[in-house]
N, C-alpha and C positions, 0 to 999 in steps of 0.2 A: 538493174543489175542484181544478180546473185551471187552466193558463196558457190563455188563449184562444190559439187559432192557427189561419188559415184551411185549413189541409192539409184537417181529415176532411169538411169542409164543399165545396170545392173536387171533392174526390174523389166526395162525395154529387152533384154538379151533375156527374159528368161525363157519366154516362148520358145524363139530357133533354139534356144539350147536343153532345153527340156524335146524335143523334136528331135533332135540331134542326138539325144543321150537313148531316147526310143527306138533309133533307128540303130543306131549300136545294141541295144536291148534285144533286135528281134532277132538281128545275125545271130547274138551268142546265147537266145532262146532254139534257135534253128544248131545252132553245134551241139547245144546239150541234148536236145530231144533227140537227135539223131545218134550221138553218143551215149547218152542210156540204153535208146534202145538196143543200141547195138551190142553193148553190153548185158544186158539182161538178158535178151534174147538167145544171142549167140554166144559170145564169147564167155561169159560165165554162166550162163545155162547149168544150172543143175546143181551150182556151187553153192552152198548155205551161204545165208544174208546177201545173196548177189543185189537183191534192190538196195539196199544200204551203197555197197562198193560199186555199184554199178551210179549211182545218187555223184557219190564222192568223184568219182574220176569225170562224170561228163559236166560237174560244177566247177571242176579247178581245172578243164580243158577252157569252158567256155570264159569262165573267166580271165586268162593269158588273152584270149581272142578279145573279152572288152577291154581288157588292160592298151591294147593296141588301139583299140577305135577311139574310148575315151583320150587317151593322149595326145593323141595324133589328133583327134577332129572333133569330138562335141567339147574338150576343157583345154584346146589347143592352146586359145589365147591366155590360160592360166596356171600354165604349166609352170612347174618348178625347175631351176636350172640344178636342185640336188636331186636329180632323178629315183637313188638309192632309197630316200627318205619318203620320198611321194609313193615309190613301187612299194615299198613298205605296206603304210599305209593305208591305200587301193586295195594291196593283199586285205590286210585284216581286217578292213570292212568290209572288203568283198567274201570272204571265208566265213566272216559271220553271219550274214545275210544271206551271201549266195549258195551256201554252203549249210549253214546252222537252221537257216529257219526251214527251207524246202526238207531238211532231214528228220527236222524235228514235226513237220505236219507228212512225211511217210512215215516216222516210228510212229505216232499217233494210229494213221490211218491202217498200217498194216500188221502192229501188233496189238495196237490198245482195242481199236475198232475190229478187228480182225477182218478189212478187207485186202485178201490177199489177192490179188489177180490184179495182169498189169496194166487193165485199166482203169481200175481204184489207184496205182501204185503213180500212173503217169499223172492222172488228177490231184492228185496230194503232193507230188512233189510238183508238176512243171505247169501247172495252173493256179492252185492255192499259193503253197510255197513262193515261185517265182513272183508272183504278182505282191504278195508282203513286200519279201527280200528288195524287189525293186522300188516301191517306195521310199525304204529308209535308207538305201543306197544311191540315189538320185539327192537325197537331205544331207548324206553325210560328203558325198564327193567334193556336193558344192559349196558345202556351210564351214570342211576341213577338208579333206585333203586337195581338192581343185580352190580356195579359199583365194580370193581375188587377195584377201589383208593378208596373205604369208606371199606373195612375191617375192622371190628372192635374183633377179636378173641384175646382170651390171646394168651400171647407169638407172635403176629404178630406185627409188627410196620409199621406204610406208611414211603414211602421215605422222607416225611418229617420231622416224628418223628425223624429217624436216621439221618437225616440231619444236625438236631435242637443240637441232641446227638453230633455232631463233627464227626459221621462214616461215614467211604468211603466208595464210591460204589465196590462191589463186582467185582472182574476179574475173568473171565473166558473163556474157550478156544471157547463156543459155547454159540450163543444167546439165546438157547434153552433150555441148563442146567436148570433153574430155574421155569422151568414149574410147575407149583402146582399138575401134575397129572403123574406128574415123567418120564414122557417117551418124546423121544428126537422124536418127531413127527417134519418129513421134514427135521431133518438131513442124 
């Protein structure tokens, strides 16, 4: 017999959901690259700092578009029932990462470096940039704002709640039992 605890269970979910989280990744990589370009290209053509605004608008398109994926399907099952707080949240780490860093490796590349042409501009933002930004946006989704320990659903309680109540931790034969998605994945 074991203590029940979400650690091996967490860990077993992190593959599909690191899979999941890429697979939302490539859509709202596929909206911005199209939205840049369409931007740069076309619709602000000719406008000074277009790659900057052209950066901006197809990061905070694509990001409404992962706001949607991530919710809905790669941190479904850890979703917050105060949605306000979570879209929050999502925002500001995704504005900073999706937004911050991709901007700040085009200002690098296209003023400090002086590679201006847009295909130093697409390489620095939607290959370097994106690929950081996604790193520490996949750390923070799931470590804060998708955070299994901030559940806030009726009828759920954290371990501190029940702690607080005087309840003991659950025994069980398998660490895995208490999976949120019911299946004894890795036993």
């Amino acid at each position: 017999m074991t203590i029940e605890t979400r650690t091996p269970a967490r860990k077993a979910r992190l593959l599909p959901q690191l899979i999941k989280f890429g697979a939302v990744g490539a859509v709202g990589f596929v909206v911005n690259l199209l939205v840049f370009n369409l931007m740069l290209l076309v619709v602000l053509r000719g406008v000074p700092h277009a790659t900057i605004y052209s950066t901006i608008i197809a990061t905070v398109i694509a990001i409404l578009t992962n706001w949607i994926g991530n919710r809905y399907w790669a941190f479904s099952g850890q979703r917050q029932n105060n949605a306000a707080r979570e879209g929050v949240e999502f925002f500001v780490v995704s504005l900073a990462t999706g937004t911050g860093i991709p901007l700040l490796c085009v200002w690098v590349s296209h003023y400090l470096l002086g590679m201006q042409n847009p295909v130093a501009d697409n390489i620095s933002a939607n290959i370097v940039g994106l690929a950081i930004g996604m790193l520490l946006r996949f750390a923070l989704y799931r470590w804060w704002v998708f955070s299994p320990h901030r559940l806030e659903r009726p009828g759920r309680t954290t371990t501190a709640e029940r702690t607080t109540r005087g309840e003991v931790p659950v025994i069980t034969g398998s660490t895995l039992a208490g999976a949120p998605d019911g299946r004894l994945v890795g036993d």
